[in-house]
KOLGU-4560 file (N, C-alpha, C; in nm, 3 decimals, padded with zeros to 5 digits):
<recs>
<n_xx: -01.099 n_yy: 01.988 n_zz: 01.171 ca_xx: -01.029 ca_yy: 01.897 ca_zz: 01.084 c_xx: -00.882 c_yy: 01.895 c_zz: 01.125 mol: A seq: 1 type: UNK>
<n_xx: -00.776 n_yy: 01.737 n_zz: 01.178 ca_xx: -00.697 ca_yy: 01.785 ca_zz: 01.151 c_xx: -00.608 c_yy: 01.691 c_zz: 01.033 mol: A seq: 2 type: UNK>
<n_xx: -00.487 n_yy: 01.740 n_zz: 00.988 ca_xx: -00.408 ca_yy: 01.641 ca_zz: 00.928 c_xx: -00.295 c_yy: 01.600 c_zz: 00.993 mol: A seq: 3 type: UNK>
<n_xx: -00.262 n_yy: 01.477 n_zz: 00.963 ca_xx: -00.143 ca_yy: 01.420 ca_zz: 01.029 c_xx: -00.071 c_yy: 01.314 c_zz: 00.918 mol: A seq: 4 type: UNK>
<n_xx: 00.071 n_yy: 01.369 n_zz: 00.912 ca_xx: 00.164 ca_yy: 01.322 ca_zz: 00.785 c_xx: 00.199 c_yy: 01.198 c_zz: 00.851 mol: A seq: 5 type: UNK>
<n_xx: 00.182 n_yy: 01.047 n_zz: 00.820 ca_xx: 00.261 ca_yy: 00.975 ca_zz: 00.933 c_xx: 00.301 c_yy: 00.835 c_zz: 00.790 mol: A seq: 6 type: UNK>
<n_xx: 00.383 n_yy: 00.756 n_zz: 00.825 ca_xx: 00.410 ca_yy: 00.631 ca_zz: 00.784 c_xx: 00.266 c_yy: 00.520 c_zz: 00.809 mol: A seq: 7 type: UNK>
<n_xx: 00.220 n_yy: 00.500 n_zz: 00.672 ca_xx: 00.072 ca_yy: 00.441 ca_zz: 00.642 c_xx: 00.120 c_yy: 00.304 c_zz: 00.690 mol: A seq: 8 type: UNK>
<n_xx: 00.257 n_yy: 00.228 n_zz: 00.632 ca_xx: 00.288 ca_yy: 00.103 ca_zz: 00.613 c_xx: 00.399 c_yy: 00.080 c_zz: 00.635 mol: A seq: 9 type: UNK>
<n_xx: 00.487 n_yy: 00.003 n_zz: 00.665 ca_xx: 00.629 ca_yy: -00.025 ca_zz: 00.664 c_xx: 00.695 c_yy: -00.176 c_zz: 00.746 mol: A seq: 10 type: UNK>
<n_xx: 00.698 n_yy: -00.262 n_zz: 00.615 ca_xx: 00.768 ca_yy: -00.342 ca_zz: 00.690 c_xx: 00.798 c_yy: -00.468 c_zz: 00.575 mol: A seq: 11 type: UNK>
<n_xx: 00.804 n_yy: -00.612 n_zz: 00.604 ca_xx: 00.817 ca_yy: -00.716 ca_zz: 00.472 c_xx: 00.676 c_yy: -00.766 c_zz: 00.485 mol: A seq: 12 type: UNK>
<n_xx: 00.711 n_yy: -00.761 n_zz: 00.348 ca_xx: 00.532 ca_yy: -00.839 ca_zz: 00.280 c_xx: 00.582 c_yy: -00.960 c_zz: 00.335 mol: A seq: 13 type: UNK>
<n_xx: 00.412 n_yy: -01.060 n_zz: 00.289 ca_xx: 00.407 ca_yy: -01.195 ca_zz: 00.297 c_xx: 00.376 c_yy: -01.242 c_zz: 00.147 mol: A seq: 14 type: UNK>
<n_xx: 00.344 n_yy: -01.387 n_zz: 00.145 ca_xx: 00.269 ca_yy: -01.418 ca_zz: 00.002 c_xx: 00.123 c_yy: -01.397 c_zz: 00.027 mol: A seq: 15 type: UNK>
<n_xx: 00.053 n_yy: -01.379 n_zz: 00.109 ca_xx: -00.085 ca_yy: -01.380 ca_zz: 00.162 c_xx: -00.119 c_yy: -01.224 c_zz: 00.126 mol: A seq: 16 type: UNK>
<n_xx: -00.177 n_yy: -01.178 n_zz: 00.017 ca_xx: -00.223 ca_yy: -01.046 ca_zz: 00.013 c_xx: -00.318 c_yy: -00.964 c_zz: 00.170 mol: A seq: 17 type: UNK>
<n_xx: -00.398 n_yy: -01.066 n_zz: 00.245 ca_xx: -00.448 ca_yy: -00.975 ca_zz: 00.315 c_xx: -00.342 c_yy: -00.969 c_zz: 00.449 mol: A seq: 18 type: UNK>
<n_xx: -00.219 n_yy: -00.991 n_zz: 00.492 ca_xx: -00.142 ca_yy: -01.020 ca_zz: 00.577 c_xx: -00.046 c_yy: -00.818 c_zz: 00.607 mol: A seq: 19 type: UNK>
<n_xx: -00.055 n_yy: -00.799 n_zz: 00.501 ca_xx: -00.025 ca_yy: -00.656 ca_zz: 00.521 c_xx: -00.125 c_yy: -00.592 c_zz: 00.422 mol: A seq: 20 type: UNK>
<n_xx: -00.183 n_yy: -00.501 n_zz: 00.524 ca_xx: -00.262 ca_yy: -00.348 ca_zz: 00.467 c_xx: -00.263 c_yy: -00.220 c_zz: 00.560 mol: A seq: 21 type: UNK>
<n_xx: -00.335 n_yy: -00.152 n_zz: 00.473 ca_xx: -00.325 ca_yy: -00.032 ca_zz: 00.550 c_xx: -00.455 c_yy: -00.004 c_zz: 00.528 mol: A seq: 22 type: UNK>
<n_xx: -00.580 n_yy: 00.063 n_zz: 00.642 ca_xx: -00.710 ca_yy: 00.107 ca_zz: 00.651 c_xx: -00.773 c_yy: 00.203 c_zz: 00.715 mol: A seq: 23 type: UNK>
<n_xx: -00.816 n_yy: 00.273 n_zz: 00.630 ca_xx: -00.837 ca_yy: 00.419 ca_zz: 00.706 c_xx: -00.913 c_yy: 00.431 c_zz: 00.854 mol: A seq: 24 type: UNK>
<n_xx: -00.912 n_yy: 00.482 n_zz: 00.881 ca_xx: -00.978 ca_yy: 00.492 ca_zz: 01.031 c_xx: -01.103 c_yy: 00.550 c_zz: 01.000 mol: A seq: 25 type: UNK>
<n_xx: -01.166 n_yy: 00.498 n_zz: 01.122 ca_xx: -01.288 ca_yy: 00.619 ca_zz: 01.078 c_xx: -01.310 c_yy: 00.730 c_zz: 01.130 mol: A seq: 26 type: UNK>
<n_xx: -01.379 n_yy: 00.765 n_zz: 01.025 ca_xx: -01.393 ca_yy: 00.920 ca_zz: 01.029 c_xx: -01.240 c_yy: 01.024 c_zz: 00.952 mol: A seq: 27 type: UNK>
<n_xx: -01.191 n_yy: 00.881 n_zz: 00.908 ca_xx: -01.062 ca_yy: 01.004 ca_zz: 00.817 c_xx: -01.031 c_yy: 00.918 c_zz: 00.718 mol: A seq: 28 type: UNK>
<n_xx: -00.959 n_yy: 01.067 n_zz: 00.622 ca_xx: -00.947 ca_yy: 00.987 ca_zz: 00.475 c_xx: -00.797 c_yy: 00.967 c_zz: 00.497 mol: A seq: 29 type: UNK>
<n_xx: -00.751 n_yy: 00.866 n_zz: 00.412 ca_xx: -00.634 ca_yy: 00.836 ca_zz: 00.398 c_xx: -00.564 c_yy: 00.870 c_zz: 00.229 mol: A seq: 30 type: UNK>
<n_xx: -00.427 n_yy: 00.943 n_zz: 00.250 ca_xx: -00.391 ca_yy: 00.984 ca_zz: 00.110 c_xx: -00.267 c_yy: 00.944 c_zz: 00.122 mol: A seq: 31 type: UNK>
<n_xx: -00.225 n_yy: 00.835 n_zz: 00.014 ca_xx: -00.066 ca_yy: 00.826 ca_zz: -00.023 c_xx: 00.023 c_yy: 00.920 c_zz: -00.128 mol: A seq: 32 type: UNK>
<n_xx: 00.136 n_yy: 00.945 n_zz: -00.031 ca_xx: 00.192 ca_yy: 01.039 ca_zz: -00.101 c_xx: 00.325 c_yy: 00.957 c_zz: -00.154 mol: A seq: 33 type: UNK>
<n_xx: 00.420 n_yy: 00.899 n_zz: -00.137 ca_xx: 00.501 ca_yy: 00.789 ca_zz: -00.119 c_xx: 00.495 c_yy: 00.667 c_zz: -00.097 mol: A seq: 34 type: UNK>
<n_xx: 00.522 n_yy: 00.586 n_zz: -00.239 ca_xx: 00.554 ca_yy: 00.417 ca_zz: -00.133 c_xx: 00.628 c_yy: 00.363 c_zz: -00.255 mol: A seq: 35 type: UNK>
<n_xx: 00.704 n_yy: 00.291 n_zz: -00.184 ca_xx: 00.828 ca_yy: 00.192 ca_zz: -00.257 c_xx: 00.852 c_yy: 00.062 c_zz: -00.224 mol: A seq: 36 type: UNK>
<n_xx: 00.886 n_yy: 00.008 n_zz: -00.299 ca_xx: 00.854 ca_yy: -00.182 ca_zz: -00.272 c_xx: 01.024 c_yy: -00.237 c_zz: -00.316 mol: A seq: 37 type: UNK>
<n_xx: 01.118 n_yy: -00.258 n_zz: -00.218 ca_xx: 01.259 ca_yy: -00.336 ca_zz: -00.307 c_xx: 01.237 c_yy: -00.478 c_zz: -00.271 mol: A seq: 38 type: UNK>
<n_xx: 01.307 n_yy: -00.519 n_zz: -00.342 ca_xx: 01.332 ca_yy: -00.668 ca_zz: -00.373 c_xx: 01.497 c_yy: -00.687 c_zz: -00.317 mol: A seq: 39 type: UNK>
<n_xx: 01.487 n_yy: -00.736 n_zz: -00.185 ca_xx: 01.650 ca_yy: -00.781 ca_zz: -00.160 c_xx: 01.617 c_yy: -00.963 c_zz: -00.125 mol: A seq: 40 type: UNK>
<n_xx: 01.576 n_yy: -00.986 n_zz: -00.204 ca_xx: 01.584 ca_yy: -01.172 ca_zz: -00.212 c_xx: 01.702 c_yy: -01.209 c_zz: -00.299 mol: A seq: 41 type: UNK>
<n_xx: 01.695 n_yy: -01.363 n_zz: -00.329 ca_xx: 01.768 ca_yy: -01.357 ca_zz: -00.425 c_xx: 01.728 c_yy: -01.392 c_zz: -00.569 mol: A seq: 42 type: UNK>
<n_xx: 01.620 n_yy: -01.400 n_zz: -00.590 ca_xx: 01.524 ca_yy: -01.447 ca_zz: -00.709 c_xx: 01.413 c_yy: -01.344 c_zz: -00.699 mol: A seq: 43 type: UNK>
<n_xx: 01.327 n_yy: -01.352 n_zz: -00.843 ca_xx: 01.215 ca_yy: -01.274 ca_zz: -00.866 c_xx: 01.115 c_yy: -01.282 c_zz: -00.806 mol: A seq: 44 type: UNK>
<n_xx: 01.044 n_yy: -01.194 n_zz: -00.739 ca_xx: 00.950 ca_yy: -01.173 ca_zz: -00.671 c_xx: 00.794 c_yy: -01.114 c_zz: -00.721 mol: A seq: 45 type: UNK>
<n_xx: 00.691 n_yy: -01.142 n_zz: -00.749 ca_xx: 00.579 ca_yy: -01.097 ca_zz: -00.742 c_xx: 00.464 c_yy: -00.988 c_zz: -00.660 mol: A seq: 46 type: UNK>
<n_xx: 00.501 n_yy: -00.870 n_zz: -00.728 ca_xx: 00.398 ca_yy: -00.736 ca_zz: -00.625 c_xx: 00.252 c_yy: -00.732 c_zz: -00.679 mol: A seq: 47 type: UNK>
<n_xx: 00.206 n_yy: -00.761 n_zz: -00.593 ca_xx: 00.058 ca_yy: -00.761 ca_zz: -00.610 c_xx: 00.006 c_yy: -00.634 c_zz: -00.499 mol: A seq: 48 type: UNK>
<n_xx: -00.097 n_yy: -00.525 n_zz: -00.533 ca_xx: -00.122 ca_yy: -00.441 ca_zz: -00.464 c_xx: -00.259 c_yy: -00.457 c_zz: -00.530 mol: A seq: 49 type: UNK>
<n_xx: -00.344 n_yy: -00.407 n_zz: -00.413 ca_xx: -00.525 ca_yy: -00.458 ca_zz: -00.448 c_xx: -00.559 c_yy: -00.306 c_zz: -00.348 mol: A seq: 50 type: UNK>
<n_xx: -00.709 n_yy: -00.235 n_zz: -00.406 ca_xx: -00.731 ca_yy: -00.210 ca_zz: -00.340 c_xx: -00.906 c_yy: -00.134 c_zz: -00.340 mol: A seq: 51 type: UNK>
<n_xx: -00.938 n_yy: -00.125 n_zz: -00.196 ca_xx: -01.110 ca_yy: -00.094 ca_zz: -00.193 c_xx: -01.099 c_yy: 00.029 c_zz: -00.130 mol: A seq: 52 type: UNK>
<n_xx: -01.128 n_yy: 00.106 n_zz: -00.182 ca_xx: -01.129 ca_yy: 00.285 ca_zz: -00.145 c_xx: -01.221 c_yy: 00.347 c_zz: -00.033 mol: A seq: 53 type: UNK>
<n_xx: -01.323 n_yy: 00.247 n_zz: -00.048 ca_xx: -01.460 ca_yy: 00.304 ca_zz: 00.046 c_xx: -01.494 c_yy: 00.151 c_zz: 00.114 mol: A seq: 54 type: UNK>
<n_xx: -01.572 n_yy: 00.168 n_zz: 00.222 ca_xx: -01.603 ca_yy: 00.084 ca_zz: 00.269 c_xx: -01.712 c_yy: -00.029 c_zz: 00.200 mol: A seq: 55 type: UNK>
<n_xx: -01.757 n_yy: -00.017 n_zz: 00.146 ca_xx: -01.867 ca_yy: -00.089 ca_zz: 00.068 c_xx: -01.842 c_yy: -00.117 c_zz: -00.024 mol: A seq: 56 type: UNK>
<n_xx: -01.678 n_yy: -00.076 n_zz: -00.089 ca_xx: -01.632 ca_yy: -00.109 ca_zz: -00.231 c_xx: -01.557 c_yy: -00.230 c_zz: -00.276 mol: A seq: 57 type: UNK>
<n_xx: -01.539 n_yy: -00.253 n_zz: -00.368 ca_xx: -01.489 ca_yy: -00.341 ca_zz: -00.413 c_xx: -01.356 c_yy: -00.388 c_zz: -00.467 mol: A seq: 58 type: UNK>
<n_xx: -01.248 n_yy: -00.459 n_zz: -00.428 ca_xx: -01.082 ca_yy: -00.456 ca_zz: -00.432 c_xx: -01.112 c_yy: -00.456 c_zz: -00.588 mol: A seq: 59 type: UNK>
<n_xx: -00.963 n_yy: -00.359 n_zz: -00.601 ca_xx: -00.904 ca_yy: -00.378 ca_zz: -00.728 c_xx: -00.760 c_yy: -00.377 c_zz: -00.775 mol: A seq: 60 type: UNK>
<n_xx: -00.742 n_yy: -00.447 n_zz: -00.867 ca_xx: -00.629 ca_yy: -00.446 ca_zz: -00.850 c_xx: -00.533 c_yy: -00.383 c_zz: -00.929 mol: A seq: 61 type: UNK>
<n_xx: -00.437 n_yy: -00.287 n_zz: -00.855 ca_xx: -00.353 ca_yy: -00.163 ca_zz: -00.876 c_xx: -00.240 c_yy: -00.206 c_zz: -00.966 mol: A seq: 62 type: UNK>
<n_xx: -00.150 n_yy: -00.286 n_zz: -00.929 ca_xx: -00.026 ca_yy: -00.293 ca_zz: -00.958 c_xx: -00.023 c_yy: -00.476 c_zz: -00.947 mol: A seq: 63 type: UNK>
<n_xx: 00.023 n_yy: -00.533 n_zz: -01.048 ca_xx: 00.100 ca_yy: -00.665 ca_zz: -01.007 c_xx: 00.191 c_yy: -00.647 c_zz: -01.169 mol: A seq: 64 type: UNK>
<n_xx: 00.323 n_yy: -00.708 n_zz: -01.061 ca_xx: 00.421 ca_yy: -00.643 ca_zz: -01.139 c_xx: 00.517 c_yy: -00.748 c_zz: -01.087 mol: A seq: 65 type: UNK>
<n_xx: 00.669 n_yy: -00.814 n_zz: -01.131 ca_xx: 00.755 ca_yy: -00.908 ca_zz: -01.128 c_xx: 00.889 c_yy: -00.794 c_zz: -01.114 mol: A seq: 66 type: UNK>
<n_xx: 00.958 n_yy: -00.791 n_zz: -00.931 ca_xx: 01.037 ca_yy: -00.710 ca_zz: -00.947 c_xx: 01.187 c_yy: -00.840 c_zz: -00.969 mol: A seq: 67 type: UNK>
<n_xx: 01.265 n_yy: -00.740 n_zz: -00.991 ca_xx: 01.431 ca_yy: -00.843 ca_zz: -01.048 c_xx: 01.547 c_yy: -00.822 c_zz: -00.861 mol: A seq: 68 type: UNK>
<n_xx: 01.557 n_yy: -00.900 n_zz: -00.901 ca_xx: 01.680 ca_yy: -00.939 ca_zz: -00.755 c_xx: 01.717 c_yy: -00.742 c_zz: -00.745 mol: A seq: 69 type: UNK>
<n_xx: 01.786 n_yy: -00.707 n_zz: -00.620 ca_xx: 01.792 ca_yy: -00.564 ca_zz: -00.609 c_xx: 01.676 c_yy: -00.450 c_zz: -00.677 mol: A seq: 70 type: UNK>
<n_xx: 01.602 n_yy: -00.469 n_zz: -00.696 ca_xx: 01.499 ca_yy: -00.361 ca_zz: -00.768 c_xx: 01.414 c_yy: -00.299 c_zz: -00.679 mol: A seq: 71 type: UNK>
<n_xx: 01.424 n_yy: -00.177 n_zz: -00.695 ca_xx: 01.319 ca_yy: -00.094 ca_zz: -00.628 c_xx: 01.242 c_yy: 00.005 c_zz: -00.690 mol: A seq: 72 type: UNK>
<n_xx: 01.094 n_yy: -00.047 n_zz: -00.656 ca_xx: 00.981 ca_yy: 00.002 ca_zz: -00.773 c_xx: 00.890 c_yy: 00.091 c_zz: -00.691 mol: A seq: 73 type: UNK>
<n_xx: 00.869 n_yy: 00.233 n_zz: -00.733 ca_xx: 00.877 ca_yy: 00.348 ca_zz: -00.645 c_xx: 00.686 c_yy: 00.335 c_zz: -00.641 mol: A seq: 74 type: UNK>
<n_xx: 00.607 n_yy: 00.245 n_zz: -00.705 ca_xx: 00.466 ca_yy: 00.242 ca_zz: -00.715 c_xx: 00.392 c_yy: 00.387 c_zz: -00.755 mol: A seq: 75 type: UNK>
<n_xx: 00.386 n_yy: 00.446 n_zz: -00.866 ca_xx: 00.344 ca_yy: 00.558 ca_zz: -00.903 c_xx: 00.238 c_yy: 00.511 c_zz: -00.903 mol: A seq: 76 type: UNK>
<n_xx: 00.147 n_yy: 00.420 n_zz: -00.913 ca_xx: 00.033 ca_yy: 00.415 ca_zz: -00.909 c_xx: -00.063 c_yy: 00.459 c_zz: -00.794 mol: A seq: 77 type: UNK>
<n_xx: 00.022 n_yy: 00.481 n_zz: -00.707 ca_xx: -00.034 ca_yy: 00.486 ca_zz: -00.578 c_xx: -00.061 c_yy: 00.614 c_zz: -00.571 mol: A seq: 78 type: UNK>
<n_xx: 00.068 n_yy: 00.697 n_zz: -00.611 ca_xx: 00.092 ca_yy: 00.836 ca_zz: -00.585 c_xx: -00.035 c_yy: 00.920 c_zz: -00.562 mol: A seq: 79 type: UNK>
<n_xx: -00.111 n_yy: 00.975 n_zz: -00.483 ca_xx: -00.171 ca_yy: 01.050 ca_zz: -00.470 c_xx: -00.348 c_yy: 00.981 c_zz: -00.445 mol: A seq: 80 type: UNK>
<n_xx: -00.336 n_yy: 00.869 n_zz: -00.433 ca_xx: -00.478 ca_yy: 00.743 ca_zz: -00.433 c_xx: -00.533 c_yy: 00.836 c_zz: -00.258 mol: A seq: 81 type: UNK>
<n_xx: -00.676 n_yy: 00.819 n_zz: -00.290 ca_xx: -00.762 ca_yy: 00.854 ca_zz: -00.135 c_xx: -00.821 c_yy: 00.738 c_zz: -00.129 mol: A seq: 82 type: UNK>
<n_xx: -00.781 n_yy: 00.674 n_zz: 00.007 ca_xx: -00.869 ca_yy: 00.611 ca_zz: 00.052 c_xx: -00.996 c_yy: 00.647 c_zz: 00.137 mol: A seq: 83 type: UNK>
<n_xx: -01.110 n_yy: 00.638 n_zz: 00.146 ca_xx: -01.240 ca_yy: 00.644 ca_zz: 00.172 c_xx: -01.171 c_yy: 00.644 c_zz: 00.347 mol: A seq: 84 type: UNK>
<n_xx: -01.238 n_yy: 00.677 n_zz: 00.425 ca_xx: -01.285 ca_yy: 00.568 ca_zz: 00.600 c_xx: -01.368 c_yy: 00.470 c_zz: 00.588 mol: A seq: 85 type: UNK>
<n_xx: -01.268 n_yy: 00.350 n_zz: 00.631 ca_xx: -01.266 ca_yy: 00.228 ca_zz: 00.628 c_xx: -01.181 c_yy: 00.128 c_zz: 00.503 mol: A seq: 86 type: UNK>
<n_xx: -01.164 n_yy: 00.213 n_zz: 00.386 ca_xx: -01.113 ca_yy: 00.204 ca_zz: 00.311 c_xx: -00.982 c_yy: 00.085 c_zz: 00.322 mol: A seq: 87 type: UNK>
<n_xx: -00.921 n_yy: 00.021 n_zz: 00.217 ca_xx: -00.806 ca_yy: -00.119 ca_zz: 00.283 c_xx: -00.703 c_yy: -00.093 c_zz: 00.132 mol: A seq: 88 type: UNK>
<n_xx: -00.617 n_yy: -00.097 n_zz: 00.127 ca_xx: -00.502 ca_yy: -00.076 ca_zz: 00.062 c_xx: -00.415 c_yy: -00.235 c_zz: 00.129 mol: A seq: 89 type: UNK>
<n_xx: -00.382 n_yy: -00.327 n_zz: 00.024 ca_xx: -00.338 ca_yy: -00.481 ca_zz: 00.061 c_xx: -00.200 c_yy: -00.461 c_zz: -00.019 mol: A seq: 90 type: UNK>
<n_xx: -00.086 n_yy: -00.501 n_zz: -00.015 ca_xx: -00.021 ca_yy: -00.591 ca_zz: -00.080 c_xx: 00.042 c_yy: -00.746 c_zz: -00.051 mol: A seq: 91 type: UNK>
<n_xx: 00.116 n_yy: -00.776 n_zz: -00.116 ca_xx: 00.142 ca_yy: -00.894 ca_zz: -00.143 c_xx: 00.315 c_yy: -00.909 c_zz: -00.186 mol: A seq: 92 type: UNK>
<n_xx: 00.410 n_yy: -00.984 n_zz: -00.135 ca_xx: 00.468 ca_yy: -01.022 ca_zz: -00.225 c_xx: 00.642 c_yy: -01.108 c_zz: -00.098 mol: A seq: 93 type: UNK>
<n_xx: 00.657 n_yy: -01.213 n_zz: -00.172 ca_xx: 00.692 ca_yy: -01.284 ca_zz: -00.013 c_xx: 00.805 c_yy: -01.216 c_zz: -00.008 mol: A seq: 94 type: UNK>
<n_xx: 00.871 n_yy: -01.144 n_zz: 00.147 ca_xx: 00.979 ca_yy: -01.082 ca_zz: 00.170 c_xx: 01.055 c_yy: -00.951 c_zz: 00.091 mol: A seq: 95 type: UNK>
<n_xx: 00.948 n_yy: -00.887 n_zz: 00.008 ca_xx: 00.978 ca_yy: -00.752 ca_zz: -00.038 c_xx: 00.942 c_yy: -00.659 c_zz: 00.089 mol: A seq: 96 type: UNK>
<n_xx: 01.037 n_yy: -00.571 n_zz: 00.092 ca_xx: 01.046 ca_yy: -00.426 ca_zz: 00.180 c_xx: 00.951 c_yy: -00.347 c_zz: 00.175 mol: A seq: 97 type: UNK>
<n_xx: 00.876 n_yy: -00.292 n_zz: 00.207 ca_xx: 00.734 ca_yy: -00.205 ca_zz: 00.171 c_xx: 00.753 c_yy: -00.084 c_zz: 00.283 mol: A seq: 98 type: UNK>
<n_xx: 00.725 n_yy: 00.048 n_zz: 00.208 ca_xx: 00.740 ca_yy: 00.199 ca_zz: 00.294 c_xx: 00.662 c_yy: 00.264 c_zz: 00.244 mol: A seq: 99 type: UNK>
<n_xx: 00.574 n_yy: 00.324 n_zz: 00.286 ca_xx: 00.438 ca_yy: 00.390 ca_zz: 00.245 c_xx: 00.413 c_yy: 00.483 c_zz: 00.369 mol: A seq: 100 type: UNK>
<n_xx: 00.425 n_yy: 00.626 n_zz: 00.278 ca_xx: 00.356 ca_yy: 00.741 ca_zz: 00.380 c_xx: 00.300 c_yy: 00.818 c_zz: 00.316 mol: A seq: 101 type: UNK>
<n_xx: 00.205 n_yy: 00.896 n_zz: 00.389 ca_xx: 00.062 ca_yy: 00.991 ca_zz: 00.345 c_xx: 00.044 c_yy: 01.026 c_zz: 00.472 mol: A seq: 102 type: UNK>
<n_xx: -00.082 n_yy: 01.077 n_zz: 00.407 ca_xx: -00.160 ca_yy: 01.171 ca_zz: 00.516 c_xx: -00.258 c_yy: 01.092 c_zz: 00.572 mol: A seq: 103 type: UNK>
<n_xx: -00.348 n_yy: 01.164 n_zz: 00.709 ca_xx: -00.448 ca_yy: 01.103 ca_zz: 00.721 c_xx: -00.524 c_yy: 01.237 c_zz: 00.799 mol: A seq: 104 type: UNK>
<n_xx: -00.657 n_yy: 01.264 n_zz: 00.731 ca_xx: -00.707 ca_yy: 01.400 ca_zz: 00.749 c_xx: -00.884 c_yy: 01.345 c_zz: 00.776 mol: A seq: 105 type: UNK>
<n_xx: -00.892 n_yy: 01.381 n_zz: 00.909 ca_xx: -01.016 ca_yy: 01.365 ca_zz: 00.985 c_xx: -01.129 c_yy: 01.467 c_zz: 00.857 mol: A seq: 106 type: UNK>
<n_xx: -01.246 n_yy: 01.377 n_zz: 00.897 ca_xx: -01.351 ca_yy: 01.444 ca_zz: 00.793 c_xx: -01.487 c_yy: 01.524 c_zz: 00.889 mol: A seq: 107 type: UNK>
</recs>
């Protein structure tokens, strides 16, 4: 088994939820330990985060939430979520900042 701490996600959303995700590999689970979403637009923005844990499962949806001009929303919901192998973690939201790191530990 090994583990490896690395950056799951990082970069600007789109409005298209499946346009950024993150998906476990196979044969390893994926665990978020950190992720944060700011808003440097100049108007309100919409975070939508969906997600299917296992491969055969079914999206759900985590977080949709309306952040304010400068806001940065640290996603506790996430905190500590396993994704399955194959597993898909999506968000959404046009031109918000997105940073997400965890683990990823071969099974």
């Amino acid at each position: 088994m090994s583990i490896v701490a690395k950056v799951l996600k990082d970069g600007l959303l789109t409005a298209t939820i499946t346009d950024t995700q993150y998906t476990a590999p196979t044969l390893t689970r994926g665990f978020v330990k950190q992720c944060s979403v700011m808003n440097s637009t100049a108007g309100v923005v919409t975070l939508v985060v969906k997600a299917k844990l296992n491969t055969g499962g079914t999206f759900r949806t985590i977080i949709t939430r309306n952040l304010a001009v400068n806001e940065t929303y640290p996603c506790f919901e996430l905190i500590n979520l396993v994704v399955e192998p194959g597993g898909v973690i999506e968000w959404s939201g046009l031109n918000l900042e997105l940073y997400c790191t965890g683990l990823e530990v071969s099974t």
